[in-house]
FIVO-696331 format. One record per residue (C-alpha): residue number from 1; x, y, z. Coordinates in pm, whole numbers. Each point is the difference from the previous one (the first is absolute). Example, Ala and Ser with C-alpha at 12.3 -4.5 7.8 and 13.67 -1.06 7.14 Angstrom:
<recs>
+------+--------+--------+--------+
: resi :     px :     py :     pz :
+------+--------+--------+--------+
:    1 :   1230 :   -450 :    780 :
:    2 :    137 :    344 :    -66 :
+------+--------+--------+--------+
</recs>
This chain:
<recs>
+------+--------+--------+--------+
: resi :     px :     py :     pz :
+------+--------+--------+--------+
:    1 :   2629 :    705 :    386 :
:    2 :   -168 :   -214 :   -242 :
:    3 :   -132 :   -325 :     91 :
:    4 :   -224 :   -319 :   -138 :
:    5 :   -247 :   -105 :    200 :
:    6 :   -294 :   -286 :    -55 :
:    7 :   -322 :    154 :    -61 :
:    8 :   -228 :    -95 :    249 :
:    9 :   -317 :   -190 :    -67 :
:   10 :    189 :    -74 :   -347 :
:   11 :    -68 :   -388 :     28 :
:   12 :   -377 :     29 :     39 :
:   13 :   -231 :    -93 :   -270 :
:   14 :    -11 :    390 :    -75 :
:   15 :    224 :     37 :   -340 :
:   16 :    366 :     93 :    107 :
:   17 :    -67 :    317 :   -263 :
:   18 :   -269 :    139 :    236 :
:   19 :    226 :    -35 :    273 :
:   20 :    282 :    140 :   -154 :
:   21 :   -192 :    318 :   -131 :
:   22 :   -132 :      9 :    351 :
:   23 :    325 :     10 :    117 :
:   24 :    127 :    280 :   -252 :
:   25 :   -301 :    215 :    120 :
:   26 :    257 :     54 :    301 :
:   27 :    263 :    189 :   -193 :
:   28 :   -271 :    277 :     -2 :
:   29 :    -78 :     -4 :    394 :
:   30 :    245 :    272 :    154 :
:   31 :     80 :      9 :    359 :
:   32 :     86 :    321 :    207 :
:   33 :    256 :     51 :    247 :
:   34 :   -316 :      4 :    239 :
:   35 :   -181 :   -346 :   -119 :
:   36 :    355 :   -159 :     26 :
:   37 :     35 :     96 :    357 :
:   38 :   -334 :   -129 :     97 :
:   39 :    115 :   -302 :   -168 :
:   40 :    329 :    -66 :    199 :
:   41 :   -196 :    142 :    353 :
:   42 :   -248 :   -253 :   -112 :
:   43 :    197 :   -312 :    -84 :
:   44 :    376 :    103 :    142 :
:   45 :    276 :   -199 :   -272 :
:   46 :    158 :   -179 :    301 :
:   47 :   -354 :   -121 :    106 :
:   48 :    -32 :   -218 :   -293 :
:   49 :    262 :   -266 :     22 :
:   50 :     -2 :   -394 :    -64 :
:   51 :    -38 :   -281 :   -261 :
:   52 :   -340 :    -19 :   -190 :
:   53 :     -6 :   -393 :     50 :
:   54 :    108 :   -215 :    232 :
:   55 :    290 :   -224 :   -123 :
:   56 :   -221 :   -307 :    -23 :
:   57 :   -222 :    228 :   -209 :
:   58 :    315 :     88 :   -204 :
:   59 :     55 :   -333 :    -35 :
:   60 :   -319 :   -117 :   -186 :
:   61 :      1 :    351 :   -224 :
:   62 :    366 :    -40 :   -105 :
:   63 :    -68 :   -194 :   -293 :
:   64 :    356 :     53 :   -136 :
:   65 :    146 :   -204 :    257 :
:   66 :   -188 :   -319 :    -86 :
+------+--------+--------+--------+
</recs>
């Protein structure tokens, strides 16, 4: 499945190009079926659930909506 995702830490004073080669230094980090499961035993899918913000948080972030 392909998806877009922000790249964290990209709005620091750090130049967006470090972060994003950074970020492409991933596509070389390969996972085995072991690491995965010691992922999911570690931090279960179901046990991460819930907005990032609170909606009056949303609120002031939203800058579309203004």
């Amino acid at each position: 499945m392909n998806r877009i995702n922000r790249i964290p830490r990209s709005n620091q004073k750090i130049t967006t190009g470090d972060r994003l080669n950074e970020a492409l230094g991933a596509l070389d980090l390969h996972l085995s079926q072991d690491d995965l499961a010691r992922i999911e035993t570690a931090v279960p899918l179901d046990a991460v659930a819930g907005d990032r913000y609170t909606p009056d948080q949303m609120r002031m972030l939203d800058s579309e909506k203004r």
